[in-house]
N, C-alpha and C positions, 0 to 999 in steps of 0.2 A: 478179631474185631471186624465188622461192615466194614467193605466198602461203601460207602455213599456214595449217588448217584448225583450227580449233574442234574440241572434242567434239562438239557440238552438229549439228556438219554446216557452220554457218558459216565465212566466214572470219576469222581473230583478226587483231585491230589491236592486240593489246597494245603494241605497240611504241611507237606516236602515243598512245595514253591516259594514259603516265606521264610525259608532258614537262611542264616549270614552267609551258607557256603553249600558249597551243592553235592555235598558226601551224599544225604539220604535223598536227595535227589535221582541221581544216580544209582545207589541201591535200589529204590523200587523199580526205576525203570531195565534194572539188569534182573531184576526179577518177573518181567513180565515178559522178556527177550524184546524189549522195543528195540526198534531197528530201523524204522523209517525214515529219519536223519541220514542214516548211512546209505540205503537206496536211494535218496534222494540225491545224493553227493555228486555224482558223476552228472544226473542231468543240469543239476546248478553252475558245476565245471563247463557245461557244455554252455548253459546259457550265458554264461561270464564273457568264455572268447566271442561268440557270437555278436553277443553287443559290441565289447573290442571294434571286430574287425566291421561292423555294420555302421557304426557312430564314432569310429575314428578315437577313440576314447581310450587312453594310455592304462590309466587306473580308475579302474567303475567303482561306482560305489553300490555296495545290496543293501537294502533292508530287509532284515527278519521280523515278520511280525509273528508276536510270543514268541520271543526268543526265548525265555527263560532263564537261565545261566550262560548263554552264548553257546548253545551246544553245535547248530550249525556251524558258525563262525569259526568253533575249538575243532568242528571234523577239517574244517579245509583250512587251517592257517596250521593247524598241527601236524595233519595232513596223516590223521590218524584213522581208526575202524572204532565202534559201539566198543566194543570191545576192550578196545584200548583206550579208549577215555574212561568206561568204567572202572579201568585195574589204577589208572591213572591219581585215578577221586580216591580209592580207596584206602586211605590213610588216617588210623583213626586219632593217630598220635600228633598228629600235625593240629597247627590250628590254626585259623580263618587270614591271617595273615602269613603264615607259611605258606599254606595254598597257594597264596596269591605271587607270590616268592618265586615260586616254583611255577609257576605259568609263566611268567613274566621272562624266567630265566630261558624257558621254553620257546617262548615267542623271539627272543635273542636268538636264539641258535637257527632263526632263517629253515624253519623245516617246513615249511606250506608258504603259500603266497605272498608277498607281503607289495604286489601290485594290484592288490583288490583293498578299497574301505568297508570295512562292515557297521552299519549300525541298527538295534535294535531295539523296537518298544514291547511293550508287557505292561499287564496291570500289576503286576509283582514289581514291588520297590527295592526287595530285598536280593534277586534275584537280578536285577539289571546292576546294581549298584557291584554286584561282585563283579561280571562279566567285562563292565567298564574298568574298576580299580585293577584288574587281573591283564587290562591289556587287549580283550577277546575282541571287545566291541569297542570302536573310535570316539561314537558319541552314540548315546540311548534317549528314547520320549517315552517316558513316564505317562500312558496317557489311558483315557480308556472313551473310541471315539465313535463308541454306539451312543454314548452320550451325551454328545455332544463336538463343537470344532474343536480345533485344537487351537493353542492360544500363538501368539504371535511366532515366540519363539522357539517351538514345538515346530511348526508350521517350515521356520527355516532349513530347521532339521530334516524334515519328509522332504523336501525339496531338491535336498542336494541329491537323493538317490535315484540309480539310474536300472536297478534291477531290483523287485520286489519279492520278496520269496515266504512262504513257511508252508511250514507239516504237518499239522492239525491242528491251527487257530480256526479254524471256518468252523461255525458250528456258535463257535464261542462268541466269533466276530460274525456282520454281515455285510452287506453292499453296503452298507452307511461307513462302516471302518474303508471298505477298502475305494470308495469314491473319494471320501477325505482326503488320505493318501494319494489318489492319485490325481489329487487337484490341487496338491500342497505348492505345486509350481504351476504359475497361470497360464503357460503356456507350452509347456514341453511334457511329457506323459514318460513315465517308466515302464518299461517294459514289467511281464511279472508269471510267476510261477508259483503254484499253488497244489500240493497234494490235500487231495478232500475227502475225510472218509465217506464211504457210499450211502451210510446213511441221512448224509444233507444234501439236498439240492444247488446245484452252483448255477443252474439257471438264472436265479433273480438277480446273481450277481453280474451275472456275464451279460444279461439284461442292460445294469446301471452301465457299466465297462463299455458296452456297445454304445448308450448312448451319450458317450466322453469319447469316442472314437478308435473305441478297439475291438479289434478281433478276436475271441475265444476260441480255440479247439482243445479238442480232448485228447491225451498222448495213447497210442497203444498202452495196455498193459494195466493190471491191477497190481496194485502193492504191498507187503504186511506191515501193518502199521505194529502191533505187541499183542500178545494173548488177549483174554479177555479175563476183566483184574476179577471179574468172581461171577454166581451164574446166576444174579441175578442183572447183572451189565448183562452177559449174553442173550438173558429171556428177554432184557427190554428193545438191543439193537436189533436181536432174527424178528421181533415183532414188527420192529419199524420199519424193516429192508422189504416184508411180507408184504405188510400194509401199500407200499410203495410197489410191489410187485417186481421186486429185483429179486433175482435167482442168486441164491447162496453157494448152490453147488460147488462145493470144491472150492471152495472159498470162506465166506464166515462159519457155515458149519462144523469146518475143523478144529474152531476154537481161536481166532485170528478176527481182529477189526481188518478192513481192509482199504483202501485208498483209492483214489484215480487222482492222474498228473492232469489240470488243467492248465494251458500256457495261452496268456492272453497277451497281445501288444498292438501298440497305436497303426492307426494306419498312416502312411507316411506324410498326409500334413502337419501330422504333431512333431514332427521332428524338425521342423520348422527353429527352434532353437535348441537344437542340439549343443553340449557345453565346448566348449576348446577343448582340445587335449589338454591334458595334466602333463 
């Protein structure tokens, strides 16, 4: 069967995003070798204590945007690898409430942090609602905020976080989601972290960012984000990366989307209401 493509040029997994549980979830994305989550782990580890020790700040809170099933949240509180969350899911005999059983039981046994709050929004209803009932994620916003604010108490939500992160929402979201965000508290900014695949530009973002008062760089390093789901995804993204005049070499031509680590944070009068310690 197609894959179908995205507007975006990607291709869409709507299909696996609205399931009660994230078994096929998980299947396709172990079939693509997605991986990106798990590269990403260590610099989120990194940017966690940083805040910590910069904002005095006992237990930070992140947010993931498109989180999806809590998949970041489930790498570092489980404190597991791709790998292991996929073997993990992969139970066909269980159902939507065992799962959750078994998370739950997991998240008991203290194996990943349990000095960080995670919460997470997604246009998927079906997808946050596991991650929350399973323990993954503390609290989730249901929101989709290219289209608009978000409502009062949405708004509360984006407020309480103090580090902002995800893995390939950009594309999907732009400067209007992530301005939102970071003006859900009127006067204190979150820091934030963002892998971007190459084929969207993060300038317009880092643009809005700059003028909310922060500063953008780019991390060394490109990333693999998962194969490419079929060749007609590939002929559309080597067009756009062309078009843009980005060199593939040794990069997306091997059949690999590919990433950059952008890390943006306030300049230090936004910290002007930095929270108490927890």
């Amino acid at each position: 069967m197609p894959v179908p493509l995205h507007t975006t040029g990607k291709a869409s997994f709507d299909e696996i995003y609205d399931r009660a549980d994230p078994r096929a979830y998980y299947a396709r994305m172990s079939d693509l070798d997605y991986r990106i989550p798990e590269l990403a782990k260590p610099f989120f580890q990194q940017q966690i204590r940083e805040y910590r020790a910069s904002a005095r700040v006992t237990a930070p809170t992140v947010l993931d945007i498109g989180c999806s099933y809590g998949i970041n949240a489930a790498l570092l509180r489980f404190d597991t690898t791709m790998r292991g969350l996929v073997g993990h899911y992969d139970d066909p005999d269980s159902d939507r409430a065992g799962l959750i059983r078994r998370d739950r039981a997991r998240l008991d046994a203290h194996t990943g942090p349990t000095d960080v709050r995670f919460l997470g929004m997604d246009a998927s209803r079906p997808a946050l609602d596991y991650a929350h009932e399973a323990g993954l994620l503390h609290e989730v916003v249901h929101a989709d905020l290219e289209s608009g604010e978000p409502t009062d108490e949405q708004r509360a939500v984006l407020a309480t976080a103090d580090l902002v992160v995800s893995t390939g929402c950009v594309g999907y979201v732009t400067e209007k989601t992530l301005a939102r965000v970071a003006t859900a508290h009127p006067r204190r900014r979150p820091w934030m972290a963002h892998f971007v695949l190459r084929m969207y530009d993060f300038a317009p973002i880092a643009a809005e960012l700059a003028a909310l008062g922060y500063r953008t760089e780019q991390a060394p390093g490109l990333y693999e984000q998962r194969r490419f789901a079929s060749d007609a995804e590939r002929t559309q993204v080597l067009n756009t990366l062309s078009a843009k005049g980005i060199d593939i070499t040794g990069h997306e031509d091997t059949g690999w989307l590919y990433a950059a680590l952008y890390l943006s944070r306030p300049l230090p009068k936004h910290y002007a209401d930095t929270k108490d310690p927890h």
